[in-house]
PyMOL Python script that loads the backbone (N, CA, C, O; Angstrom):
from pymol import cmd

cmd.read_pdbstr("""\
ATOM      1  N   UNK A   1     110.486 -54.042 194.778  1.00  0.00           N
ATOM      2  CA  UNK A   1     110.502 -55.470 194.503  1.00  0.00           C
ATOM      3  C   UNK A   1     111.297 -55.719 193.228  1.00  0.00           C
ATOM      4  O   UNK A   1     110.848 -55.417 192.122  1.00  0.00           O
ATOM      5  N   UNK A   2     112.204 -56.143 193.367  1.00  0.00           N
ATOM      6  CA  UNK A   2     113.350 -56.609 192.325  1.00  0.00           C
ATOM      7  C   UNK A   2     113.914 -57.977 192.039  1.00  0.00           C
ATOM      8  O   UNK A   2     114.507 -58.372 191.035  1.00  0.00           O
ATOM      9  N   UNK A   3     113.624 -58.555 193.054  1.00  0.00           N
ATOM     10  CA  UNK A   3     113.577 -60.357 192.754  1.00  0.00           C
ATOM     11  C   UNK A   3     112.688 -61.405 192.952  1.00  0.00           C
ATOM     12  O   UNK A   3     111.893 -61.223 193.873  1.00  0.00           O
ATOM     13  N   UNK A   4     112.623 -62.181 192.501  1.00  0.00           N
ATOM     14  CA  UNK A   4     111.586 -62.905 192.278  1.00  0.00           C
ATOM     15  C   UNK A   4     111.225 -63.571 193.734  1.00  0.00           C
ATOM     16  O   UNK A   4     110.088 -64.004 193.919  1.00  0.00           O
ATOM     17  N   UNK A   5     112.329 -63.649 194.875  1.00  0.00           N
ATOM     18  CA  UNK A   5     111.599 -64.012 196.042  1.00  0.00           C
ATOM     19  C   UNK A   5     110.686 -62.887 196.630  1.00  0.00           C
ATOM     20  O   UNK A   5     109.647 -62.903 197.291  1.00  0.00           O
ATOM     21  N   UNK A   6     111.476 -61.920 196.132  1.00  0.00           N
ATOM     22  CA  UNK A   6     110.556 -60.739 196.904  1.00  0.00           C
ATOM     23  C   UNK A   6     109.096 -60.443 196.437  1.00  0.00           C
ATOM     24  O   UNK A   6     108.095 -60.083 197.057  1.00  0.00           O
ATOM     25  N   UNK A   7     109.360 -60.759 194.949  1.00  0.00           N
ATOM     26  CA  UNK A   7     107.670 -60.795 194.436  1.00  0.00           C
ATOM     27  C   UNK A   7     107.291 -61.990 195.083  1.00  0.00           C
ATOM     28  O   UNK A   7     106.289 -61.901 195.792  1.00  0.00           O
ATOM     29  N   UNK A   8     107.833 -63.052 195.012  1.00  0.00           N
ATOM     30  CA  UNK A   8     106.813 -64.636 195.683  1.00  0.00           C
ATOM     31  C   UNK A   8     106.497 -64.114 196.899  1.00  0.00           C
ATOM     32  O   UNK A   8     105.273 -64.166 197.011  1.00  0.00           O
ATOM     33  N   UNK A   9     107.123 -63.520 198.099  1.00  0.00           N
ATOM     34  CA  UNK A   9     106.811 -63.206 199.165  1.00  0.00           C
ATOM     35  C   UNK A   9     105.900 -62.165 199.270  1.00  0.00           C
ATOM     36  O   UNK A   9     105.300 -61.863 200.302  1.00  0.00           O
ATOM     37  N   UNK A  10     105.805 -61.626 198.200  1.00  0.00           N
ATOM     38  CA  UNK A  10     104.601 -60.460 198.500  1.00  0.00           C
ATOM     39  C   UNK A  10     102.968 -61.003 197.664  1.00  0.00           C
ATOM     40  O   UNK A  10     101.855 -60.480 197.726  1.00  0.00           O
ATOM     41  N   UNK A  11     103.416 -62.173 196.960  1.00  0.00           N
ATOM     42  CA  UNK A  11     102.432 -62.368 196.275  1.00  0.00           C
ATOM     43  C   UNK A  11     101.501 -63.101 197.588  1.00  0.00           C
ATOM     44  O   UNK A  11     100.311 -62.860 197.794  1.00  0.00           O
ATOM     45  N   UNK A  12     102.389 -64.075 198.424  1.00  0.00           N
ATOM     46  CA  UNK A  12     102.307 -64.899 199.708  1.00  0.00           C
ATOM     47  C   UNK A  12     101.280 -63.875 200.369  1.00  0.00           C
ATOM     48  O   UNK A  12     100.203 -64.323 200.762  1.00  0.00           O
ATOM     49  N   UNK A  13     101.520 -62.743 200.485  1.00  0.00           N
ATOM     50  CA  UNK A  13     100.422 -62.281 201.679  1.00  0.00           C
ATOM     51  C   UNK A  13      99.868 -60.989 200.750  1.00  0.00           C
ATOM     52  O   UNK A  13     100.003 -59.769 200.839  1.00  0.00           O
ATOM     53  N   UNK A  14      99.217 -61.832 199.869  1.00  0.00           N
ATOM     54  CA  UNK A  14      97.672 -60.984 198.954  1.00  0.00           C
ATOM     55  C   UNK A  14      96.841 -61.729 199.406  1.00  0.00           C
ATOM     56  O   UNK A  14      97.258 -62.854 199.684  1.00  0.00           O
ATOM     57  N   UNK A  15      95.316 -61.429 199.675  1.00  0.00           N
ATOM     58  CA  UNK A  15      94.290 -62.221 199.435  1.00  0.00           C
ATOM     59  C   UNK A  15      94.278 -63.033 198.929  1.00  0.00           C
ATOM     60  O   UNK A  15      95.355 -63.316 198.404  1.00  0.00           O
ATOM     61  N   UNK A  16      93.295 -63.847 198.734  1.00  0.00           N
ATOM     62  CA  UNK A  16      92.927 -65.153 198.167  1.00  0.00           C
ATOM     63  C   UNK A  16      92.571 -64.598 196.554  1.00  0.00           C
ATOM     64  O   UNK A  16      93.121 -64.945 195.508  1.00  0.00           O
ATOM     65  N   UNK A  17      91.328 -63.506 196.778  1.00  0.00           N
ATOM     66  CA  UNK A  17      90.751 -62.624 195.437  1.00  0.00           C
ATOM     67  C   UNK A  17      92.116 -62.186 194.545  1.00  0.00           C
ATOM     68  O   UNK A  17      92.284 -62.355 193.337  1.00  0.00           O
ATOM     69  N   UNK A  18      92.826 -61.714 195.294  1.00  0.00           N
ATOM     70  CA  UNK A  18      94.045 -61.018 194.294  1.00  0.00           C
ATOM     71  C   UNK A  18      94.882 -61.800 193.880  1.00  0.00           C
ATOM     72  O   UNK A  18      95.680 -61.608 192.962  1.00  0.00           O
ATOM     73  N   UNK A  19      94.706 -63.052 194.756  1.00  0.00           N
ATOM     74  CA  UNK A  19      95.765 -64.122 194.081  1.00  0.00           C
ATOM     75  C   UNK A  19      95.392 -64.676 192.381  1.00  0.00           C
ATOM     76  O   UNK A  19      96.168 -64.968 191.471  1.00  0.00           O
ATOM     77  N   UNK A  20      93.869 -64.668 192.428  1.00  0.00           N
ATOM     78  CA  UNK A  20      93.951 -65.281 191.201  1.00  0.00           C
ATOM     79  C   UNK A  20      93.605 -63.913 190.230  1.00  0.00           C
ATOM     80  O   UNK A  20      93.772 -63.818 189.014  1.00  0.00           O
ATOM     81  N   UNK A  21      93.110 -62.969 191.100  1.00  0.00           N
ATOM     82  CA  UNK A  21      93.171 -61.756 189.790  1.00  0.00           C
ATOM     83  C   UNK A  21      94.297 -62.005 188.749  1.00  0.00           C
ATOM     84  O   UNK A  21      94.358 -62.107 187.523  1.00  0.00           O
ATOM     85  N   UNK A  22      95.579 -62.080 190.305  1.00  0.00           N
ATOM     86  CA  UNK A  22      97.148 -62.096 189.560  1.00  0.00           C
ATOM     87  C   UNK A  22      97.319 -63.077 188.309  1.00  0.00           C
ATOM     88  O   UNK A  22      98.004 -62.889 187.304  1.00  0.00           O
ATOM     89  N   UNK A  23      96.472 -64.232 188.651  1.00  0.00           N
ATOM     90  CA  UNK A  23      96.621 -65.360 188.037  1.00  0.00           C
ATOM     91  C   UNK A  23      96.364 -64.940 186.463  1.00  0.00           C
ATOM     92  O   UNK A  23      97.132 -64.977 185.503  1.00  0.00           O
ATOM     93  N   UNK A  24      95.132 -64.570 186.557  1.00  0.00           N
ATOM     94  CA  UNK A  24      94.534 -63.955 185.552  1.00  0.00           C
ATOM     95  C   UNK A  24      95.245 -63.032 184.592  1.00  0.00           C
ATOM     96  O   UNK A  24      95.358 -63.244 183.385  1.00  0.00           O
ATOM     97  N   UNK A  25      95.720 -61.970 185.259  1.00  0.00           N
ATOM     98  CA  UNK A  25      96.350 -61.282 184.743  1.00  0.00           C
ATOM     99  C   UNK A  25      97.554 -62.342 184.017  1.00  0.00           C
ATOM    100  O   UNK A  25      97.446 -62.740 182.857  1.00  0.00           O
ATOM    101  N   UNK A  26      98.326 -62.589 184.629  1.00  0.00           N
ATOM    102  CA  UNK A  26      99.553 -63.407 184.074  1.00  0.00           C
ATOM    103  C   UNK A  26      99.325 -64.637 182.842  1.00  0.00           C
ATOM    104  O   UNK A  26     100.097 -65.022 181.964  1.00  0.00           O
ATOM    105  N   UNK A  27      98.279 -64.954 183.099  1.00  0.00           N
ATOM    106  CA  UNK A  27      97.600 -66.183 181.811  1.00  0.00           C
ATOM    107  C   UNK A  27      97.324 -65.110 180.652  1.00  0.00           C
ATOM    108  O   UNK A  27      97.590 -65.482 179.509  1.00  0.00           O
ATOM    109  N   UNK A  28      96.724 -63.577 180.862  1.00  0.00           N
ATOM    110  CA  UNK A  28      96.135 -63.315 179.641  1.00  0.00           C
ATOM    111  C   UNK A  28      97.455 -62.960 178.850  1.00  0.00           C
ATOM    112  O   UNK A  28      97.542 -63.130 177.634  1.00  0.00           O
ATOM    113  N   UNK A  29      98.820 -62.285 179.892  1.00  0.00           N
ATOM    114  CA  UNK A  29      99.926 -61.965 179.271  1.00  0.00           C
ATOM    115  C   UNK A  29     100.990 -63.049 178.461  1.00  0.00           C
ATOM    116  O   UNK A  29     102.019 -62.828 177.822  1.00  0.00           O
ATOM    117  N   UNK A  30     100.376 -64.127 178.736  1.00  0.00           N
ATOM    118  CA  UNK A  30     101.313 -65.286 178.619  1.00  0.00           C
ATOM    119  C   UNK A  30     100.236 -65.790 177.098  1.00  0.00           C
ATOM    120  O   UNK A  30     100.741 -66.424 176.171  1.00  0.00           O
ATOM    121  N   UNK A  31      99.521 -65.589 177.098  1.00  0.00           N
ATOM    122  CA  UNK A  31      98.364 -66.294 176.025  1.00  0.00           C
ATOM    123  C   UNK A  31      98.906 -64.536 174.783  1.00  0.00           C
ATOM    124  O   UNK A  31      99.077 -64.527 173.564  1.00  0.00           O
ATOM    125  N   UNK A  32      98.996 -63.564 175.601  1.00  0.00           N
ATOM    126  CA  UNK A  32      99.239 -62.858 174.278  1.00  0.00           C
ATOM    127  C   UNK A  32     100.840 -62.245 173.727  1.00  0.00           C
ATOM    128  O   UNK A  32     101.253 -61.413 172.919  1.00  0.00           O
ATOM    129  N   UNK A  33     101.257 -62.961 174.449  1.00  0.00           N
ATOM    130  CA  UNK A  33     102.975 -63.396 174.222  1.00  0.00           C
ATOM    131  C   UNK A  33     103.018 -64.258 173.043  1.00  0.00           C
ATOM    132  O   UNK A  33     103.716 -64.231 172.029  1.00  0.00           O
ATOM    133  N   UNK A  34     102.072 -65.040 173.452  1.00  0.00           N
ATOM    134  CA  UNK A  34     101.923 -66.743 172.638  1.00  0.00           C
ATOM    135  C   UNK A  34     101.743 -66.713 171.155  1.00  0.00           C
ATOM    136  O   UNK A  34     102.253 -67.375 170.251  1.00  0.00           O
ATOM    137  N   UNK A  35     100.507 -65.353 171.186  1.00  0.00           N
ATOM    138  CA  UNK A  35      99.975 -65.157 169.885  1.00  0.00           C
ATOM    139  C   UNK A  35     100.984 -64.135 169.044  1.00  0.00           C
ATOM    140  O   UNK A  35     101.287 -63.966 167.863  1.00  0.00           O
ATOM    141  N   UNK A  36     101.250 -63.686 170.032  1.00  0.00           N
ATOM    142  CA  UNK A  36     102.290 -62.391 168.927  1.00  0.00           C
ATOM    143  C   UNK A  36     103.474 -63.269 168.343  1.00  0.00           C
ATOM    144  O   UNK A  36     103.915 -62.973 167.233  1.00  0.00           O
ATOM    145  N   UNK A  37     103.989 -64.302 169.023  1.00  0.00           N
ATOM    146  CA  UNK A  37     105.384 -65.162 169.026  1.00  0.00           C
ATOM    147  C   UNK A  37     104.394 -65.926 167.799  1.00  0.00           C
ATOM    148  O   UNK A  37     104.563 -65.397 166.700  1.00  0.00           O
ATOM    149  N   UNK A  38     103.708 -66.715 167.800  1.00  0.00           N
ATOM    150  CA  UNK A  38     102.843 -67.366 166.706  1.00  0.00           C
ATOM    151  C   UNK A  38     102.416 -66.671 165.392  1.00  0.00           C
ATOM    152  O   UNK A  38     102.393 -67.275 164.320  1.00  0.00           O
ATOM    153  N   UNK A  39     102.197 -65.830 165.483  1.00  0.00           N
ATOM    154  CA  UNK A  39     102.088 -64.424 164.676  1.00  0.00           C
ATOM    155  C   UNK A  39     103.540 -64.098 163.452  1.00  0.00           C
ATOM    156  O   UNK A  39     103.474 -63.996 162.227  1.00  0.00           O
ATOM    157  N   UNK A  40     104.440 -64.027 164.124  1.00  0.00           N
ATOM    158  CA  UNK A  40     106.068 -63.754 163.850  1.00  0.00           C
ATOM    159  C   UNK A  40     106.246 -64.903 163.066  1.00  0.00           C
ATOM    160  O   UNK A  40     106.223 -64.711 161.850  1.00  0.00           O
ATOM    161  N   UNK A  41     106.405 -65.974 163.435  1.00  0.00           N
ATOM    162  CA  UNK A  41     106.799 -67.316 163.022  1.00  0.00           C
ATOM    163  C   UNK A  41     105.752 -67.502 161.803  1.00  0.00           C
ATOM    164  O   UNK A  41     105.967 -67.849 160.641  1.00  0.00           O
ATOM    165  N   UNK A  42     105.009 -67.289 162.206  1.00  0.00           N
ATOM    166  CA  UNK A  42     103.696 -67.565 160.609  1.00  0.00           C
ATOM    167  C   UNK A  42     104.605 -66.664 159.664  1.00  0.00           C
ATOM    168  O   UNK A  42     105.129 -67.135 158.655  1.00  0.00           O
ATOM    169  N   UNK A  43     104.769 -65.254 160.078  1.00  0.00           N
ATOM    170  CA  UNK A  43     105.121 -64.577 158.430  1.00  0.00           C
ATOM    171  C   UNK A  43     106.171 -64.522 158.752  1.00  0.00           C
ATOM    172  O   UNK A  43     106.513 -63.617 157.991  1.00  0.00           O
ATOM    173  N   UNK A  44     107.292 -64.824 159.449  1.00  0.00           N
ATOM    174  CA  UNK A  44     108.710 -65.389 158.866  1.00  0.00           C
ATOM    175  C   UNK A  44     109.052 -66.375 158.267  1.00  0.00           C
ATOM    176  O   UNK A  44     110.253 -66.461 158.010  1.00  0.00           O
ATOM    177  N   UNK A  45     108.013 -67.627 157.765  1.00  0.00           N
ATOM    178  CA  UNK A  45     108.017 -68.604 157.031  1.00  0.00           C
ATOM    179  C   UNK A  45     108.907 -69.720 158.056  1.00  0.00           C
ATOM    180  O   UNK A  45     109.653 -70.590 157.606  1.00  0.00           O
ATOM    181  N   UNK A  46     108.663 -69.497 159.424  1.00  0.00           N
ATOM    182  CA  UNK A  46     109.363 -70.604 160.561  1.00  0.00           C
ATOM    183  C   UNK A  46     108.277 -71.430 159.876  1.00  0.00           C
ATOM    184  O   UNK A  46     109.211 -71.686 159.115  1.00  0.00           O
ATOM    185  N   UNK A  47     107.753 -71.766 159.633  1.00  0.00           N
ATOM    186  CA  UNK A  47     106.426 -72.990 160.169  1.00  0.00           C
ATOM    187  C   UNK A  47     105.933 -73.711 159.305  1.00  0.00           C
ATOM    188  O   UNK A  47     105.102 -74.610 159.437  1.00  0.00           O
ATOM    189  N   UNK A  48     106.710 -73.123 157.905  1.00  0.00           N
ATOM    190  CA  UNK A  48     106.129 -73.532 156.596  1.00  0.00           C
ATOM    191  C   UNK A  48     106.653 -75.018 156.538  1.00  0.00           C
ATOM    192  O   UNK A  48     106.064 -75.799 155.790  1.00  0.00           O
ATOM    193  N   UNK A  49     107.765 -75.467 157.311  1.00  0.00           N
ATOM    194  CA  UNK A  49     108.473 -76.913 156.874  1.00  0.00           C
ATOM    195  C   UNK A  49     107.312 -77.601 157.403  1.00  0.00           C
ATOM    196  O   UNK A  49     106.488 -78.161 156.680  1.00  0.00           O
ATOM    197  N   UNK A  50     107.217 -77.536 159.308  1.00  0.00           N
ATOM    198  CA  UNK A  50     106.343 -78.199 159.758  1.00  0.00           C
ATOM    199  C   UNK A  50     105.188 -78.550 159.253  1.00  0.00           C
ATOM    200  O   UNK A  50     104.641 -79.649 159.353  1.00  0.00           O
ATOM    201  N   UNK A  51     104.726 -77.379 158.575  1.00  0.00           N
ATOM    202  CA  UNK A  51     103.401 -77.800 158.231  1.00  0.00           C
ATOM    203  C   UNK A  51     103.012 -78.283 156.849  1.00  0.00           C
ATOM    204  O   UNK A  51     101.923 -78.802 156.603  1.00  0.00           O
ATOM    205  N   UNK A  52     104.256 -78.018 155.703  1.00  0.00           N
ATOM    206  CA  UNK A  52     104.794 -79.276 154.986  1.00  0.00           C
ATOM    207  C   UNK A  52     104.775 -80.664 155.901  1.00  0.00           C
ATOM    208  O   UNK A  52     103.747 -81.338 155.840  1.00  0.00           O
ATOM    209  N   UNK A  53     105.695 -81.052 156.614  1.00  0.00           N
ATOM    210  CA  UNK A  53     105.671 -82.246 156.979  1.00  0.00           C
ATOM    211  C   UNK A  53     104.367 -82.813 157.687  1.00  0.00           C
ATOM    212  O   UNK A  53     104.267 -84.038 157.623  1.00  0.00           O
ATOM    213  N   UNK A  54     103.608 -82.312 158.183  1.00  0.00           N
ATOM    214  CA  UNK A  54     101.775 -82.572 158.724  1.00  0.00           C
ATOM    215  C   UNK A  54     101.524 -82.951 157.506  1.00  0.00           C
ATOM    216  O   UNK A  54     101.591 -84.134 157.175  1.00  0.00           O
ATOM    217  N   UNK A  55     101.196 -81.959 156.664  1.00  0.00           N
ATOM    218  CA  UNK A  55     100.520 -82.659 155.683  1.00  0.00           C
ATOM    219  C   UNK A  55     100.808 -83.714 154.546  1.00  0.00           C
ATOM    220  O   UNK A  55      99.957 -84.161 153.778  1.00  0.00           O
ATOM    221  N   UNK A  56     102.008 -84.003 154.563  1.00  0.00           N
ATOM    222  CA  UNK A  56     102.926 -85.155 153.972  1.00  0.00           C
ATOM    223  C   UNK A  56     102.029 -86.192 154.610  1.00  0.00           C
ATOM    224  O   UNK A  56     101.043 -86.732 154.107  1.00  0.00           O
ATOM    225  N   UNK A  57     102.596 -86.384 155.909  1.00  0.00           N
ATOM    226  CA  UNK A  57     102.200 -87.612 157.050  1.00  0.00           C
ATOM    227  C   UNK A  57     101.078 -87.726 156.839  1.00  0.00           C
ATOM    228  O   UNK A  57     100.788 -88.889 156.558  1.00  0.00           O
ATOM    229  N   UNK A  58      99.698 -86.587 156.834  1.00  0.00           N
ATOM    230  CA  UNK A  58      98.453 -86.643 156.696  1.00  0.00           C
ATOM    231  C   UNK A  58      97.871 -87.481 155.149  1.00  0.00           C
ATOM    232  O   UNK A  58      97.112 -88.451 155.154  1.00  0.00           O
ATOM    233  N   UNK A  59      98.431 -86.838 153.934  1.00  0.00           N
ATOM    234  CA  UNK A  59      97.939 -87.290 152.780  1.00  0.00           C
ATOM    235  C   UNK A  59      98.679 -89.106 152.895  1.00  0.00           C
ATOM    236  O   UNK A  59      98.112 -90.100 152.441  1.00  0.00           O
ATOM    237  N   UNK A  60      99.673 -89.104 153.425  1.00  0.00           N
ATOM    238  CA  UNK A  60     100.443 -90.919 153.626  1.00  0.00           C
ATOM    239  C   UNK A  60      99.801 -91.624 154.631  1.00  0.00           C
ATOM    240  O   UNK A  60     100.292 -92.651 155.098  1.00  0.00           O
ATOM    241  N   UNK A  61      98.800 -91.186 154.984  1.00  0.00           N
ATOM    242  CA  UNK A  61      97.528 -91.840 156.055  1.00  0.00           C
ATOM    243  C   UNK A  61      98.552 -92.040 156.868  1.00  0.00           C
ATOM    244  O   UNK A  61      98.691 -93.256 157.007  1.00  0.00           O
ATOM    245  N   UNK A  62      99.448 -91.362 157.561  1.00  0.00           N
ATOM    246  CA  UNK A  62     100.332 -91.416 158.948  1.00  0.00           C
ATOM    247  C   UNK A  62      99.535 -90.679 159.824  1.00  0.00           C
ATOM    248  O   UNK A  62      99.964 -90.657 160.977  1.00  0.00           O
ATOM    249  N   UNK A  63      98.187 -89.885 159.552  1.00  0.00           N
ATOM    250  CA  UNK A  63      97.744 -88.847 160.744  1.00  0.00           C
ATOM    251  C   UNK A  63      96.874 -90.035 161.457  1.00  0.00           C
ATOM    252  O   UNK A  63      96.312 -91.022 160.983  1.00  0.00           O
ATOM    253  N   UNK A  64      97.024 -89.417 163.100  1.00  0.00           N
ATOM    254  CA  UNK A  64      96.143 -89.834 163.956  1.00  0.00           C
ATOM    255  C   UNK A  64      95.205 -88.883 164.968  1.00  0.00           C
ATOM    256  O   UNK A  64      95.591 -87.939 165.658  1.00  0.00           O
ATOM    257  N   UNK A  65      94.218 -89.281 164.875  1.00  0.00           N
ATOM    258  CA  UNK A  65      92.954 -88.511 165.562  1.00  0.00           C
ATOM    259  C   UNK A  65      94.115 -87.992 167.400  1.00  0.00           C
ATOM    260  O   UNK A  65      95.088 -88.303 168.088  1.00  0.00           O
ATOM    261  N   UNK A  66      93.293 -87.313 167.294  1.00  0.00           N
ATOM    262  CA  UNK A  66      93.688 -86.918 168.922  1.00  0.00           C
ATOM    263  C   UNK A  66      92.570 -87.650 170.013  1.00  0.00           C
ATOM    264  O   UNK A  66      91.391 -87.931 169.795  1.00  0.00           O
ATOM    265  N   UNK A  67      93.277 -87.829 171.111  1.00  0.00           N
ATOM    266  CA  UNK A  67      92.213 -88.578 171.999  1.00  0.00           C
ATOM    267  C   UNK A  67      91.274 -87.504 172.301  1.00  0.00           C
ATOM    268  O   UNK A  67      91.483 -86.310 172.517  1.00  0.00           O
ATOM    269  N   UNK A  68      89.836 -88.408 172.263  1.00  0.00           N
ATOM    270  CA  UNK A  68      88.794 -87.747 172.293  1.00  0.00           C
ATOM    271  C   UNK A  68      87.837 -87.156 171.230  1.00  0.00           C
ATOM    272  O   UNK A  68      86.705 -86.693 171.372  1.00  0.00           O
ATOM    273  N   UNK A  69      88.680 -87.317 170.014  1.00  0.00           N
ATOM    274  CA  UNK A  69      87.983 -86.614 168.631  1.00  0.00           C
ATOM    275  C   UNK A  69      87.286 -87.943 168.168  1.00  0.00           C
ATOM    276  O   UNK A  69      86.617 -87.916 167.135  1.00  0.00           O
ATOM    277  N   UNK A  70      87.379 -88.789 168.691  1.00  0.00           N
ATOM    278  CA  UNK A  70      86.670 -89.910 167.945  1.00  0.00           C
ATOM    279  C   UNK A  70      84.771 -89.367 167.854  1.00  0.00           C
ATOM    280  O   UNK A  70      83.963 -88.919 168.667  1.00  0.00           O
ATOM    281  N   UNK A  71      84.749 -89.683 166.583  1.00  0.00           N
ATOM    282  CA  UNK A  71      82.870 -89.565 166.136  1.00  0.00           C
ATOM    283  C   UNK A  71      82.177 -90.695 166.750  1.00  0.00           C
ATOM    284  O   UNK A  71      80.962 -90.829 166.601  1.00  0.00           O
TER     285      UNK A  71
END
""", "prot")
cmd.dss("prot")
cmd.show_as("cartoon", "prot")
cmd.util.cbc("prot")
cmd.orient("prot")
């Protein structure tokens, strides 16, 4: 299996169970992609502007609650 139809087509006739094993599997690899890539960017100093500019906006009462955080 070398292309991606050929994996879709083989994924096509797994079980129902193995389908979301797969699922599973692929979310935990994608969630720890996420963190290592998040990880990098923290101590390469990517993130330091952004989070300068949050807290600019935040202390200039520009922040807004997220829907649903309301008390």
């Amino acid at each position: 299996m070398s292309t991606l139809e050929e994996i879709e087509e083989a994924i096509g006739r797994l079980p129902r169970k193995e389908v979301l094993e797969l699922r599973d599997w692929i979310q935990e690899r994608i969630d720890r992609e996420w963190d290592r890539q998040f990880a990098e960017d923290v101590e390469s100093g990517r993130l330091k502007e952004a989070a300068a500019a949050a807290i600019a906006e935040y202390r200039a009462g520009k922040a807004k609650d997220f829907p649903g955080d309301e008390e």
